[in-house]
C-alpha positions in Angstrom: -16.4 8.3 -0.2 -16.0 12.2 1.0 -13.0 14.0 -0.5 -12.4 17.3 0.8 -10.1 19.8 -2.1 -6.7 19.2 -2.2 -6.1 22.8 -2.9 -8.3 24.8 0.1 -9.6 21.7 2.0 -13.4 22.1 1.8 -15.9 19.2 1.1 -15.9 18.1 -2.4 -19.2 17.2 -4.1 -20.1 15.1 -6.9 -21.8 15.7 -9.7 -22.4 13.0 -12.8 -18.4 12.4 -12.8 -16.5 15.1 -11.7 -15.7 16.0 -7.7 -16.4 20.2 -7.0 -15.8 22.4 -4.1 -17.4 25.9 -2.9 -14.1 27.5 -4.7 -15.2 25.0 -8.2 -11.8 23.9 -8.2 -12.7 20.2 -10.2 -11.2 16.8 -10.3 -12.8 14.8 -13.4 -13.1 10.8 -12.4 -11.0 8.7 -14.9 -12.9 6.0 -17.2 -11.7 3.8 -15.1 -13.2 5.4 -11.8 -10.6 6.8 -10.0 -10.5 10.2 -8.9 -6.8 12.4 -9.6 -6.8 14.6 -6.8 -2.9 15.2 -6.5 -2.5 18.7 -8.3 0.0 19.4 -11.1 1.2 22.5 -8.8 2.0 19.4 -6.0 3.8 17.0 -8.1 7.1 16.7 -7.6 7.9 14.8 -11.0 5.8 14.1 -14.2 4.5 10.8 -13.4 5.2 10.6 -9.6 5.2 6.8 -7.9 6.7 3.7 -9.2 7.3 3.5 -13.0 4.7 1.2 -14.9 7.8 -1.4 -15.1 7.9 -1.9 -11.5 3.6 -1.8 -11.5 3.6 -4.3 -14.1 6.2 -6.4 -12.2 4.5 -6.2 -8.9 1.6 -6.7 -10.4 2.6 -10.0 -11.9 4.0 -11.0 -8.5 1.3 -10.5 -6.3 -1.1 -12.2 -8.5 0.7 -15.4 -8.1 0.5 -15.3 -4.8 3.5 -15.3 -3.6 3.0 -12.7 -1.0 -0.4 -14.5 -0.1 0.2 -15.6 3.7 1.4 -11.4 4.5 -2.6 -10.6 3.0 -4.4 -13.6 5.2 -2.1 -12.5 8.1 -3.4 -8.7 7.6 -6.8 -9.6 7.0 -6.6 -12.1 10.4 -5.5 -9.2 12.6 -8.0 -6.6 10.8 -11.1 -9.1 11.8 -9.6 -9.6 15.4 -8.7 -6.0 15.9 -11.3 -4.1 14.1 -14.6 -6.3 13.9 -17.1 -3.8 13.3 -15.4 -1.3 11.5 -17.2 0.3 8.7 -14.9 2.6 6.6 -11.0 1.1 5.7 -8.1 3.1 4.1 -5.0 1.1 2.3 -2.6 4.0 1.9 0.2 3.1 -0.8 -2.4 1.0 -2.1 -0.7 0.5 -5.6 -2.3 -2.0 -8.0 -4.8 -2.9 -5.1 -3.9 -6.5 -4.3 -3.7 -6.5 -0.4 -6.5 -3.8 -1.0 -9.4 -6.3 -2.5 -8.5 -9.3 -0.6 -9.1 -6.9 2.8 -12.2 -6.0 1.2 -13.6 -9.3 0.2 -12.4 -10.6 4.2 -14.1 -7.4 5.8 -17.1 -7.8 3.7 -17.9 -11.0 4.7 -18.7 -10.3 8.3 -19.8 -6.8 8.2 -20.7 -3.8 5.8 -17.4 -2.2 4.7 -16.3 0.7 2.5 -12.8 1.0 1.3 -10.9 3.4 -0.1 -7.5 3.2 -1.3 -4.5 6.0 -1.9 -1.5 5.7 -3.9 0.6 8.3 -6.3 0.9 6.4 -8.8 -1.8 7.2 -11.9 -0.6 3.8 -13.6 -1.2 1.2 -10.5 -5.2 2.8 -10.0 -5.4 2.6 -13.4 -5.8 -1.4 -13.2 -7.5 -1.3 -9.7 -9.9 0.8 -10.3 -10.8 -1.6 -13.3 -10.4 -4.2 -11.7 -11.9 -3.8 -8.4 -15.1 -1.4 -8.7 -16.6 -2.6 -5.0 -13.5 0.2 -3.9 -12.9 3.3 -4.6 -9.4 4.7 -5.4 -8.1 8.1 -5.6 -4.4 9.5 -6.4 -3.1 12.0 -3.5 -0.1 11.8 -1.4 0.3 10.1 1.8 1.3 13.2 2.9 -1.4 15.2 2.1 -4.5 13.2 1.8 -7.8 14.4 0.6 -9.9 13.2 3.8 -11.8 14.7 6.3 -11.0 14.5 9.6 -11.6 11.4 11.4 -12.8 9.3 8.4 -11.4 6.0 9.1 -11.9 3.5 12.0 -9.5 0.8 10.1 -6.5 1.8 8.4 -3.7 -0.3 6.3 -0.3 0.5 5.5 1.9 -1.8 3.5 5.4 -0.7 2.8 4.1 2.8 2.2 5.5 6.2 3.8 3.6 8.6 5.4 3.3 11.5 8.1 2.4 10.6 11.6 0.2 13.6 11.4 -1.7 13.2 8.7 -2.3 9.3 10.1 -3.5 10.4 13.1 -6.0 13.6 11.3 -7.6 11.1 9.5 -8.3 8.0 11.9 -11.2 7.9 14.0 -10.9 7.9 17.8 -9.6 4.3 18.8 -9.2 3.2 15.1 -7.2 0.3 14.0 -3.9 0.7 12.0 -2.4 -2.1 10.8 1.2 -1.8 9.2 3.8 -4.0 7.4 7.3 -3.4 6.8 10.5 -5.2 6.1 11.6 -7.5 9.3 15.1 -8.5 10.3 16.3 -10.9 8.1 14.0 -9.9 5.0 15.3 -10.5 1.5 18.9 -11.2 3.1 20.1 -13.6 0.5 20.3 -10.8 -1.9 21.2 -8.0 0.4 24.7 -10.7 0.7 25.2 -10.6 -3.4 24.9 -6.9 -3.4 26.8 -5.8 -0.5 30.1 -6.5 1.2 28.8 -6.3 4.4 25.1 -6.3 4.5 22.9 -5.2 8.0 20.2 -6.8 8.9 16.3 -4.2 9.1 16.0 -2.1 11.9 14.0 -4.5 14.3 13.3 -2.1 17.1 8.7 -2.1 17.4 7.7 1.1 15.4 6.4 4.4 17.2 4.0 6.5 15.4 2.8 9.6 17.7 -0.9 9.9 18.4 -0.9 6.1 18.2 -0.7 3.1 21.1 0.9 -0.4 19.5 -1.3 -3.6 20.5 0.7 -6.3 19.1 3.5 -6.7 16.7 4.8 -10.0 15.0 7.3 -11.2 12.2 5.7 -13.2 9.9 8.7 -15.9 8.5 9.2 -17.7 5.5 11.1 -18.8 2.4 10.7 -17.9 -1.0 11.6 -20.1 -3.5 11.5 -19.2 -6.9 12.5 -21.2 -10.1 10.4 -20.0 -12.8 12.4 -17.2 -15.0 10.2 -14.7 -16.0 9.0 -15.1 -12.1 12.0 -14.0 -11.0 12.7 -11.6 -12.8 9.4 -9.7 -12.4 10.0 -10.1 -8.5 13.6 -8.2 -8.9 11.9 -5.9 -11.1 9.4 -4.5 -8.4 12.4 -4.1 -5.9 15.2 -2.0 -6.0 17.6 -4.9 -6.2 17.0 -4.5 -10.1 18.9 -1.4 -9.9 21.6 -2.6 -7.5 21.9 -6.1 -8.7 24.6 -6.7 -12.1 22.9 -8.0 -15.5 25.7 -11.0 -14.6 24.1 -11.5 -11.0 20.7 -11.1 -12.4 21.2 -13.7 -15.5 22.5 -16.2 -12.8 19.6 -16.0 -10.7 17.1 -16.3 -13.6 18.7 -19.5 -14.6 19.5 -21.1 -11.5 16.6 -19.9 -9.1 16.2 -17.8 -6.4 16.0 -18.7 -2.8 15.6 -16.0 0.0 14.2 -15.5 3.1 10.9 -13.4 4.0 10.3 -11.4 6.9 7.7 -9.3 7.3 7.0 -7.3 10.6 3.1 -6.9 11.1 2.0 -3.9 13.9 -1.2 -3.2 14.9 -1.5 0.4 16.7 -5.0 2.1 18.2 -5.5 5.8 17.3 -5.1 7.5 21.2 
């Protein structure tokens, strides 16, 4: 992968394990093999991202699968819409779950590179030791460390970012694929916590510099019934927060049951 400085945005080089520029301002890789490139003068907290609770949580979650059919439905669209592309992004990568899984699927039919971005030190902690085919680097979405034009397949998963930034880094005609929470997503819970809940904005997303192909809402239940299941799944939302200890013992003992709704969009870079 090429990172360009975080700091005065010329090409980094690497040498043994540390990333340099012109300017030697240097980013050490981790043990692990990611790269920090998020500066301590850019932080806007200690630890910025999700604490390790919520990483742990998620973590635990997705490994179980229970997220599964959003991944092959990504990875569907990403072979149909961007056969042939050679260099991927996952921004808001976290512990790289949807990440690997897009690898391994891209990997099989072509030769793929994939990086993936998140803010959290903690989550690329475990992916970079656990998935060493991809390479991982902390930076804001808002701000990230790539030249120009780097990507011809991009994936965004729950994550926020800058149209501007999006549209710097993609290739001409480049594929971005996005998920985010569909109409009735998580509703069951949205009725314990609130008098009145609203359903999710279902209006098709517009992101400037970009043309939408095709959008979908991928539907289904989730039923939980395991404890320590659900309560890693309310720990990686922020129903954990909103949710009382009384509402949250209930649904440990008796199971949870709500309803999933993710909206998929596929956009070309214009």
């Amino acid at each position: 992968m090429k990172y360009r400085c975080p700091l005065c945005k010329q090409a980094l080089l690497l040498k043994e394990r540390t990333w340099y520029c012109p300017d030697n301002h240097r980013f050490d890789c981790a043990k692990e093999g990611y790269v920090n490139l998020l500066p301590v003068q850019k932080k806007r907290s200690k630890d910025p991202g999700d604490n390790k609770e919520m990483m742990f949580a998620r973590r635990e979650f997705l490994n179980k699968g229970h997220y599964q059919l959003l991944s092959d439905r990504v990875n569907e669209l990403a072979l149909q819409h961007a056969h042939g592309a050679k260099a991927g992004l996952d921004i808001g990568c976290g512990e790289g779950y949807y990440s690997h899984r897009l690898y391994d699927a891209m990997s099989e039919e072509m030769n793929f590179s994939l990086q993936g971005l998140d803010i959290s030190k903690s989550a690329l902690k475990y992916a970079s030791k656990r998935y060493s085919d991809i390479s991982f680097c902390v930076a804001s979405a808002f701000e990230m460390p790539f030249a120009d034009e780097s990507f011809d397949l991009m994936l965004r998963i729950y994550a926020p970012s800058l149209d501007e930034e999006l549209r710097r880094v993609a290739k001409k005609e480049s594929i971005l694929i996005t998920a985010s929470a569909g109409k009735n997503h998580h509703f069951a819970l949205k009725e314990l916590i609130y008098e009145k809940p609203t359903p999710h904005i279902t209006e098709s997303s517009k992101i400037a510099g970009f043309e939408l192909l095709h959008r979908e809402n991928l539907e289904s239940t989730l039923v939980l019934s395991e404890g320590i299941e659900i309560t890693h799944f309310l720990n990686m939302t922020p129903y954990s927060w909103k949710l009382t200890d009384e509402q949250k013992a209930k649904l440990v003992k008796n199971g949870l049951k709500c309803e999933l709704d993710f909206k998929i969009e596929v956009f070309k870079a214009i």
